[in-house]
SERO-4910 file (N, C-alpha, C, O; in steps of 0.05 Angstrom, whole numbers):
BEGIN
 pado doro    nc1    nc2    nc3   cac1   cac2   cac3    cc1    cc2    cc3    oc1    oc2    oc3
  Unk    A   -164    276   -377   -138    267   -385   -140    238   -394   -157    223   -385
  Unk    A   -122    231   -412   -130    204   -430   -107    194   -428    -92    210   -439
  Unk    A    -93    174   -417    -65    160   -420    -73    143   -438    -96    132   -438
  Unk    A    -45    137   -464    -44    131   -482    -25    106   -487    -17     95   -507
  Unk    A    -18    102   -454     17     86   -450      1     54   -454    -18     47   -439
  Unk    A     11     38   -474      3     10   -486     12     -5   -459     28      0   -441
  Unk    A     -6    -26   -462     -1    -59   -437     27    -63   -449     31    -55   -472
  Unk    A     43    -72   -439     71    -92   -440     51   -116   -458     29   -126   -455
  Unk    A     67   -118   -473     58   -144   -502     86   -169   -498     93   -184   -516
  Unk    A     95   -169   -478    122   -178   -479    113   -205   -465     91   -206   -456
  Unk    A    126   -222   -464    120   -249   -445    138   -250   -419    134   -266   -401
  Unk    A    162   -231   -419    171   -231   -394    170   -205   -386    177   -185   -398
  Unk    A    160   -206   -358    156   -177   -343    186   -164   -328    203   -181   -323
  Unk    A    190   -141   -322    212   -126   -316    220   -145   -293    206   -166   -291
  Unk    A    241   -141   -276    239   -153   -252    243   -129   -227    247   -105   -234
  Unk    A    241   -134   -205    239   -120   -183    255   -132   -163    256   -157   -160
  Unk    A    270   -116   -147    284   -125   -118    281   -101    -97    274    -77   -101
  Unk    A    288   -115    -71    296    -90    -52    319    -80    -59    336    -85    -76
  Unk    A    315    -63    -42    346    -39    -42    368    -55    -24    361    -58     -1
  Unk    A    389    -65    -29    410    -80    -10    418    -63     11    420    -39     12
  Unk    A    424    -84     33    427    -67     65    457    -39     54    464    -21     68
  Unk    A    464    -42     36    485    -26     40    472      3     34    479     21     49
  Unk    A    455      7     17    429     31     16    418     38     47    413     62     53
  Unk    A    416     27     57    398     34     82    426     34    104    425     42    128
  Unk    A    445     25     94    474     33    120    471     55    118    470     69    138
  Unk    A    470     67     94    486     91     83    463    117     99    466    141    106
  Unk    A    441     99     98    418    138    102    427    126    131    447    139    136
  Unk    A    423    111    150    428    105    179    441    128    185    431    149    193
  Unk    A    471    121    181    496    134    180    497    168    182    509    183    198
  Unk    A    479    171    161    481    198    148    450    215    174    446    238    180
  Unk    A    441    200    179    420    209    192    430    214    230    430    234    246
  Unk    A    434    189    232    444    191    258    472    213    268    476    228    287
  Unk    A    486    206    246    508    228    244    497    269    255    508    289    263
  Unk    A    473    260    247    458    280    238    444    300    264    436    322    268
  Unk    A    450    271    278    426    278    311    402    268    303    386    276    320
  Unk    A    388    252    284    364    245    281    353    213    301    371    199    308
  Unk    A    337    209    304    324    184    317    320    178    287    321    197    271
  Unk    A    315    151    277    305    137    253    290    114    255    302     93    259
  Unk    A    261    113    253    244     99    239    244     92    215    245    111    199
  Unk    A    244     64    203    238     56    181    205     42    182    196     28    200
  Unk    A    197     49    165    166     36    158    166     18    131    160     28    110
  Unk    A    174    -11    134    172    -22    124    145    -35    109    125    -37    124
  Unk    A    143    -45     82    123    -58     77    123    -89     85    144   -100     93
  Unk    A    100   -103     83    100   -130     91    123   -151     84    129   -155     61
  Unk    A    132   -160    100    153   -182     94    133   -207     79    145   -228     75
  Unk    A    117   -206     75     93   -221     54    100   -216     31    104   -234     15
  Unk    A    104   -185     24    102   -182    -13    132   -176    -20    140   -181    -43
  Unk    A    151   -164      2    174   -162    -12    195   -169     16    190   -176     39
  Unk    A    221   -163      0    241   -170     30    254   -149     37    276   -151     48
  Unk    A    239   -121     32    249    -94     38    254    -95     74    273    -82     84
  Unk    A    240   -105     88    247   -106    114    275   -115    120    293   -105    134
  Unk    A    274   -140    105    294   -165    119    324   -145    109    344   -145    123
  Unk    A    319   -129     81    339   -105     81    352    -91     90    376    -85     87
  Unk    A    330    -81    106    330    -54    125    341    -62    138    362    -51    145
  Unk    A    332    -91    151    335    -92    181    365   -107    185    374   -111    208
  Unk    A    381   -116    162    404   -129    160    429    -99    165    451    -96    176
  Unk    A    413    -84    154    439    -57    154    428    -51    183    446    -48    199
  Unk    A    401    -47    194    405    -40    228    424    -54    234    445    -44    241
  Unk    A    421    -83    234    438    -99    257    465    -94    247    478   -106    264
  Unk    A    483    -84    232    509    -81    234    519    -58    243    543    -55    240
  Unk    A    499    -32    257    497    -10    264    504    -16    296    496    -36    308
  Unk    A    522      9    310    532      2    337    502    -10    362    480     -1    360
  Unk    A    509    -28    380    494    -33    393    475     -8    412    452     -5    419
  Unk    A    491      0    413    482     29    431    458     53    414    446     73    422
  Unk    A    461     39    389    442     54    376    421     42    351    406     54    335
  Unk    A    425     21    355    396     -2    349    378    -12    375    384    -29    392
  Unk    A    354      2    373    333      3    386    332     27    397    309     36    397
  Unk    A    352     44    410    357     72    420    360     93    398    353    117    403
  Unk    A    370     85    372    370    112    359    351    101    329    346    116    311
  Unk    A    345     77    330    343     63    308    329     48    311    334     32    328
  Unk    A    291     43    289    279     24    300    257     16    266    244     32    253
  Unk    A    262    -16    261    253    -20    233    227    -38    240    224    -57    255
  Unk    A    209    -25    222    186    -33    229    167    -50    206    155    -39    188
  Unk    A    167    -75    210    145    -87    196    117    -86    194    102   -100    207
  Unk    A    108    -63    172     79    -55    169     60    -66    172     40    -55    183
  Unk    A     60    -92    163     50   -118    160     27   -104    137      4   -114    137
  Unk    A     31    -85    121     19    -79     93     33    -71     77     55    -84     77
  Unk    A     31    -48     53     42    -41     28     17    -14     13     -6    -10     21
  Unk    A     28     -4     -4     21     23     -9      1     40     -1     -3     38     23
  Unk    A    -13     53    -10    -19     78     16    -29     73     46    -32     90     65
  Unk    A    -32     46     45    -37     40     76    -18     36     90    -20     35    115
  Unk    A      8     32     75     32     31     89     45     67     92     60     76    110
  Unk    A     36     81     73     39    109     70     21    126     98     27    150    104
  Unk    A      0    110    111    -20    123    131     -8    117    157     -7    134    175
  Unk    A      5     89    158     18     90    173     45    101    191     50    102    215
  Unk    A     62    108    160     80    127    167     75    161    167     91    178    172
  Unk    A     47    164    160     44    192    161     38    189    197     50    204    211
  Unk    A     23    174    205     15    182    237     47    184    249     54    200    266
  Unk    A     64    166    239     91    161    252    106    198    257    120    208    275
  Unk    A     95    210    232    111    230    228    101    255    242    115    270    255
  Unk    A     79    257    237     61    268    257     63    272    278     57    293    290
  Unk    A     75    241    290     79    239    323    109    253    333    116    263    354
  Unk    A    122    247    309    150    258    306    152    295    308    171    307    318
  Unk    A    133    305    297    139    328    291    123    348    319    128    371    327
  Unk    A    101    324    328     95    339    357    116    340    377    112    350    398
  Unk    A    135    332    372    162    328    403    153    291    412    157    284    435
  Unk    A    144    277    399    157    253    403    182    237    409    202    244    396
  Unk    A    184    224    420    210    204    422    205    181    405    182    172    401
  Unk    A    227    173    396    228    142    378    208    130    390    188    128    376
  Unk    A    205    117    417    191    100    431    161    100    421    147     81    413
  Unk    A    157    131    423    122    136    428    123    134    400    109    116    392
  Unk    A    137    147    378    120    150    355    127    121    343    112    117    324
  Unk    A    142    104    349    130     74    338    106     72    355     84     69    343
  Unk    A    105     73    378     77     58    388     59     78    375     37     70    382
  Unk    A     54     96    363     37    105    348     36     91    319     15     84    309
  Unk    A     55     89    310     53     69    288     37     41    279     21     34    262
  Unk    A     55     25    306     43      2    318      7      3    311    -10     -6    295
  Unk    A     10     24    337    -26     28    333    -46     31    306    -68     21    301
  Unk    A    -27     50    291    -44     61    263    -46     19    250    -66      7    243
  Unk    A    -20      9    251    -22    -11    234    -49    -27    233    -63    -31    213
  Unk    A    -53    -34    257    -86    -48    266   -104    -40    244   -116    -59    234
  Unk    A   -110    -16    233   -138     -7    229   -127      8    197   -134     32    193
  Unk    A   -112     -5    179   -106     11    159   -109    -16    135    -95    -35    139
  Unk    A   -126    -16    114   -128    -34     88   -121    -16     65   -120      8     62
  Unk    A   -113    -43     45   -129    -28     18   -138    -49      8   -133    -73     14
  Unk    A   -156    -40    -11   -175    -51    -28   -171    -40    -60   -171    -16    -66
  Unk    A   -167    -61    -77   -158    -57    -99   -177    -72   -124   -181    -96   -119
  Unk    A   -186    -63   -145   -201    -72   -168   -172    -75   -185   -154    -59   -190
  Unk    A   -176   -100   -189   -146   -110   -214   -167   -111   -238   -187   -125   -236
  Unk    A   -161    -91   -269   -173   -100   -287   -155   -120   -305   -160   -119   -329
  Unk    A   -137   -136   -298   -121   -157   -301   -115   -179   -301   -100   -182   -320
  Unk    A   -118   -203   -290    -94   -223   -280    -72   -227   -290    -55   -239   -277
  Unk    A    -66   -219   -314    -49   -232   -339    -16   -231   -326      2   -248   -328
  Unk    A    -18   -201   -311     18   -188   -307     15   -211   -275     36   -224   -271
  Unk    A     -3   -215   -256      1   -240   -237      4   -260   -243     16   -276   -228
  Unk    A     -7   -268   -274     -4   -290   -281     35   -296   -286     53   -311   -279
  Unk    A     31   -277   -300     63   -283   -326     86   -274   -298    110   -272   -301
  Unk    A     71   -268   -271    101   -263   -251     99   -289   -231    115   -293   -212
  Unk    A     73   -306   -238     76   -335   -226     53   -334   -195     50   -351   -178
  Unk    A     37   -304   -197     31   -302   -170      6   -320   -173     -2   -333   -154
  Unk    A     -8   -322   -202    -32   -326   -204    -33   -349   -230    -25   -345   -253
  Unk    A    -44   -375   -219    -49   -383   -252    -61   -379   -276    -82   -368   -279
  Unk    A    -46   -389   -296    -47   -370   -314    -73   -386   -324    -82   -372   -343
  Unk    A    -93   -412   -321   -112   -414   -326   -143   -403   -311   -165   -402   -322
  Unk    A   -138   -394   -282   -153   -371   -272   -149   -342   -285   -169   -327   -282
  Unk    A   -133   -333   -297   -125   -309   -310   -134   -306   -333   -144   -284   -340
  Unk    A   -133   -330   -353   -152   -326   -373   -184   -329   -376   -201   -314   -385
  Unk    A   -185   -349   -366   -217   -348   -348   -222   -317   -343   -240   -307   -357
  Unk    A   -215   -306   -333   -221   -280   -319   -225   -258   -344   -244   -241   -347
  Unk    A   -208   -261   -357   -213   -243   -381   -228   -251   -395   -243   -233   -403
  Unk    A   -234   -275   -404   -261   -287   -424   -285   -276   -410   -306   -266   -420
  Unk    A   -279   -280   -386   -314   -277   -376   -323   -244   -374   -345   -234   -368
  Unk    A   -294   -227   -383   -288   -207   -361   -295   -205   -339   -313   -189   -337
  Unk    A   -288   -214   -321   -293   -205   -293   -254   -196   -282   -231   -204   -285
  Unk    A   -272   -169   -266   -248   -157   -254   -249   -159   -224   -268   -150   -212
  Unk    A   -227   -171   -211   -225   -182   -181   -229   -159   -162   -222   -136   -163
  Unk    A   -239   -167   -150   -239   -140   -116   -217   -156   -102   -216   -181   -104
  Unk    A   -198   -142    -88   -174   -158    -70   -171   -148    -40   -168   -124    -37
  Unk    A   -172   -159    -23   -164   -138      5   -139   -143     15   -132   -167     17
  Unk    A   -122   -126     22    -93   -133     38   -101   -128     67   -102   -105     76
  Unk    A   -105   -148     79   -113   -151    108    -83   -125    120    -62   -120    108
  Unk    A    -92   -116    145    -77   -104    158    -54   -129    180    -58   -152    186
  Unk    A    -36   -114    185    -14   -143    208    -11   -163    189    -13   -186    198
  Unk    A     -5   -160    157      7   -181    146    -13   -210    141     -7   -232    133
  Unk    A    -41   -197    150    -61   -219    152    -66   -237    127    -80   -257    131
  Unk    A    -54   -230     96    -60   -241     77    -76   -228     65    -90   -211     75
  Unk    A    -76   -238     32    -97   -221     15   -128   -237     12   -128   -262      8
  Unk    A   -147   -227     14   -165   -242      7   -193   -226    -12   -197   -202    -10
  Unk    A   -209   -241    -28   -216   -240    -43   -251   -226    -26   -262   -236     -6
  Unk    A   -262   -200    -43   -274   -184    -29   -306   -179    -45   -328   -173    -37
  Unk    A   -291   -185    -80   -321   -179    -97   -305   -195   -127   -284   -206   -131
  Unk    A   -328   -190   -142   -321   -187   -174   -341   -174   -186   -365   -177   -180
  Unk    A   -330   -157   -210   -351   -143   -215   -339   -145   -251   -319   -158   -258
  Unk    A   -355   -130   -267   -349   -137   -295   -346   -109   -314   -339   -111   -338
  Unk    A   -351    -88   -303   -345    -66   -309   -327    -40   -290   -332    -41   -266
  Unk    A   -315    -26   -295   -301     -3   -278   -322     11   -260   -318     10   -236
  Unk    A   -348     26   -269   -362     39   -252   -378     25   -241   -395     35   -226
  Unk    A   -377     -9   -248   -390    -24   -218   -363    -30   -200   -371    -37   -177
  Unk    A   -339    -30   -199   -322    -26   -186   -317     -7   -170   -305     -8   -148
  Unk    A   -327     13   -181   -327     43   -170   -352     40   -144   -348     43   -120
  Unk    A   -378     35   -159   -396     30   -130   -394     11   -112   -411     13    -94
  Unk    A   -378     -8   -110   -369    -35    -96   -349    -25    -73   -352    -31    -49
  Unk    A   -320     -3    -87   -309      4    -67   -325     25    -48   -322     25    -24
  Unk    A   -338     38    -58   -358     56    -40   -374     42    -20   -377     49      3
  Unk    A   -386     20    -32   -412      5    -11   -393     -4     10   -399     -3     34
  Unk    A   -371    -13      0   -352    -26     25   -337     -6     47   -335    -12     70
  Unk    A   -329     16     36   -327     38     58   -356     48     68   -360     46     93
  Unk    A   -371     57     57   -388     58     77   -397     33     85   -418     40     96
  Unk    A   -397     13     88   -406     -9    106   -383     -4    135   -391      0    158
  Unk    A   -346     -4    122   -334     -6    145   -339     16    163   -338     15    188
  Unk    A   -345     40    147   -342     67    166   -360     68    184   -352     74    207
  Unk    A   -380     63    181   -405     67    199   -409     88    204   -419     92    226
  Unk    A   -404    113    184   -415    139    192   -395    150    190   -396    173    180
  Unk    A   -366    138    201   -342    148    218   -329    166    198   -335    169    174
  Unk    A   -305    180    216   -294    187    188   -277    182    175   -262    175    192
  Unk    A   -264    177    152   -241    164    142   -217    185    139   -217    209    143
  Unk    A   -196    165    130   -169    184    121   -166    157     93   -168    133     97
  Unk    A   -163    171     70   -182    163     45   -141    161     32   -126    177     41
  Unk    A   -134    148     19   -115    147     -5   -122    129    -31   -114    106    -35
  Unk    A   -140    147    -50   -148    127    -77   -120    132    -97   -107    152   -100
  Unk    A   -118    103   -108    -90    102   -108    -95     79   -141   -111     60   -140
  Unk    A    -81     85   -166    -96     75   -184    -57     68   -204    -37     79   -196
  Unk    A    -57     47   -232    -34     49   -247    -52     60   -277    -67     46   -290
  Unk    A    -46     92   -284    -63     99   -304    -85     94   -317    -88     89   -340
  Unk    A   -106     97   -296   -120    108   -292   -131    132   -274   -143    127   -253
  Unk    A   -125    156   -283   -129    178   -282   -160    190   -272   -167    201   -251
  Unk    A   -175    183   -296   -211    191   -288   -222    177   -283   -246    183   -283
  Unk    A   -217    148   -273   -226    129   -249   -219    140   -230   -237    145   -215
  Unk    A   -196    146   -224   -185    155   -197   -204    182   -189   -219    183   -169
  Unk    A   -202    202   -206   -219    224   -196   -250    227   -195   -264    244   -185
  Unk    A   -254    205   -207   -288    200   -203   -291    180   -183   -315    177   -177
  Unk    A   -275    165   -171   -276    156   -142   -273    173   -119   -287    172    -99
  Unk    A   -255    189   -123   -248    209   -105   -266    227    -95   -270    236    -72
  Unk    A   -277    232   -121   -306    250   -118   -335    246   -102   -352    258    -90
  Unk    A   -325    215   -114   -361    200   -100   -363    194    -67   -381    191    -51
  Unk    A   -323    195    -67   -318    194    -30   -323    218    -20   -335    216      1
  Unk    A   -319    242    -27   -319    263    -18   -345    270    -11   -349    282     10
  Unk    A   -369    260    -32   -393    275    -31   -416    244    -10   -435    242      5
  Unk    A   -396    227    -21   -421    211     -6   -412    195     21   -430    179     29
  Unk    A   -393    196     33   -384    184     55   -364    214     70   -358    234     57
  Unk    A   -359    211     95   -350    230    119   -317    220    121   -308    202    135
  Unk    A   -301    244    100   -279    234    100   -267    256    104   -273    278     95
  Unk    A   -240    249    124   -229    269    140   -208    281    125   -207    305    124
  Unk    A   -184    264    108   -178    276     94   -176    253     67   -189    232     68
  Unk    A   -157    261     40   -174    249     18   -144    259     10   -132    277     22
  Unk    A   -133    241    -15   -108    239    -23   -111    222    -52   -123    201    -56
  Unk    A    -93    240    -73   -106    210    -99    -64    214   -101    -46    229    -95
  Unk    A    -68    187   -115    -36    176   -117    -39    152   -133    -59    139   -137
  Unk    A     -9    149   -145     -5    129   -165      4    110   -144     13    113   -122
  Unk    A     -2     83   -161      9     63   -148     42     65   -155     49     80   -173
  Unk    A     62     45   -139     84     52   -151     98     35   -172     95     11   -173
  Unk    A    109     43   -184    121     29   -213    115     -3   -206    101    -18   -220
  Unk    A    132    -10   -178    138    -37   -174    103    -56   -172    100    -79   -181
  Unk    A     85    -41   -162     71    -54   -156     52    -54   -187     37    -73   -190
  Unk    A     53    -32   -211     44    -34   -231     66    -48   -248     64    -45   -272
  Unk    A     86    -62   -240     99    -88   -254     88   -111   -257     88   -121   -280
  Unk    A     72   -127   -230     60   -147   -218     33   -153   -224     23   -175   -226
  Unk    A     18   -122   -228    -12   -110   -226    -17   -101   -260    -40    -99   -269
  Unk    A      3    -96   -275    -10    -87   -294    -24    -56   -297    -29    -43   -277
  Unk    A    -29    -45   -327    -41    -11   -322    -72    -25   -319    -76    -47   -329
  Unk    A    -95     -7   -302   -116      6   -303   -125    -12   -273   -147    -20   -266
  Unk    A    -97    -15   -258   -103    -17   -223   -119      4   -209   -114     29   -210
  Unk    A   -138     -7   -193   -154     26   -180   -162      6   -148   -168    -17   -142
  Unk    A   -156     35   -133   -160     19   -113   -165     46    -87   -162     69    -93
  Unk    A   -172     36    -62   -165     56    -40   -152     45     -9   -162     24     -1
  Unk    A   -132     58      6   -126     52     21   -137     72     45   -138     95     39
  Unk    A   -144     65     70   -167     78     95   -156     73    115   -140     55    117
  Unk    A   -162     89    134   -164     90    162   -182    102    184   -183    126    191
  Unk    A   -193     85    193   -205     90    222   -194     92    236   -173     78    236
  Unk    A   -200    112    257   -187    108    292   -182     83    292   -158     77    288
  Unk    A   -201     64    297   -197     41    308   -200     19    291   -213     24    270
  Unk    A   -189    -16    295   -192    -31    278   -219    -36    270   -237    -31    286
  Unk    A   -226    -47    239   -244    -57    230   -249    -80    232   -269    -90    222
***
């Protein structure tokens, strides 16, 4: 499969917001009404203010049912590692959990969940202010494409490799899961903005050359290929336990 969809040529990029607390009154409402317990799994109050959202429509929700029927959770990450974390949440939910336990299962997953992302970009960080725009061009002259880590608990992003082609990107994220795994097994989400046969030729090389429990390919989402730019590739993991 070949995507054909052109870079944005524009000098100003789309913009992005959270959803306002009146969005998140509304599912509360409709949920609780419902008989449901409600978890929210927020992403890091680092990259957006989807929490501070969320958590504005909890607090105008009856007392008797913020923290008892209602509980908003700061991931302290963002996409599929924030997706691993709410899968254990759900999991725990669907065995006969209570609110209580399946946040502290949450809690727990958050410790031990990254991603790791190859930007073949800076330009869309540059032009949204995240990145200067004279490291950005530097980066493209030399080509070199950044390795990035989103620490787990909101720990910050920090800088992991650089490499100058896609399929040394490709063996870089591999050497680095198997370094963290140690054998172990993973729960794998390669997660890419169109790129398509990067994604499935990563996917592949996890499957056959590292002990992965289960394995998931996914787009990044619109918002974060606003910021990131197309031909983002990356993977988000989990161990039992922290790395």
């Amino acid at each position: 499969m070949k995507c054909c969809t052109p870079h944005n040529t524009s000098n100003k990029l789309p913009s992005t917001t959270a959803p306002p607390p009146e969005v998140y009154k509304g599912i509360y409402d409709r949920l609780i009404e419902q008989g449901h317990d409600v978890l929210v799994v927020c992403p890091s109050t680092r990259l957006t203010h989807v929490y501070e959202s969320a958590l504005i429509a909890a607090n105008t929700m009856k007392q008797d049912v913020l923290g008892t029927k209602l509980q908003v959770l700061d991931s302290g990450t963002a996409a599929g590692a924030q997706g691993l974390v709410a899968y254990v949440a759900a999991v725990g939910a669907c065995a006969g959990g209570d609110l209580s336990s399946v946040l502290t299962l949450a809690q727990e997953a958050m410790q031990g969940v990254h991603v790791i992302v190859c930007l073949d970009t800076l330009d869309y960080l540059a032009r949204s202010g995240r990145v200067p725009s004279l490291i950005a061009r530097a980066n493209t002259f030399l080509k070199i494409k950044p390795i990035i880590e989103l620490l787990p608990l909101g720990r910050g992003v920090i800088p992991v490799g650089r490499v100058r082609t896609r399929p040394k990107a490709i063996d870089r994220l591999i050497e680095i899961l198997r370094k963290r795994s140690g054998g172990k097994a993973l729960k794998v989400i390669v997660q890419h903005t169109n790129a398509v046969q990067d994604a499935d030729m990563l996917a592949k090389r996890i499957e056959t050359e590292l002990m992965c429990e289960e394995l998931y390919i996914k787009d990044f989402t619109p918002v974060m290929g606003v910021h990131t730019g197309p031909g983002l590739l990356g993977v988000s993991y989990r161990l039992e336990k922290s790395t």
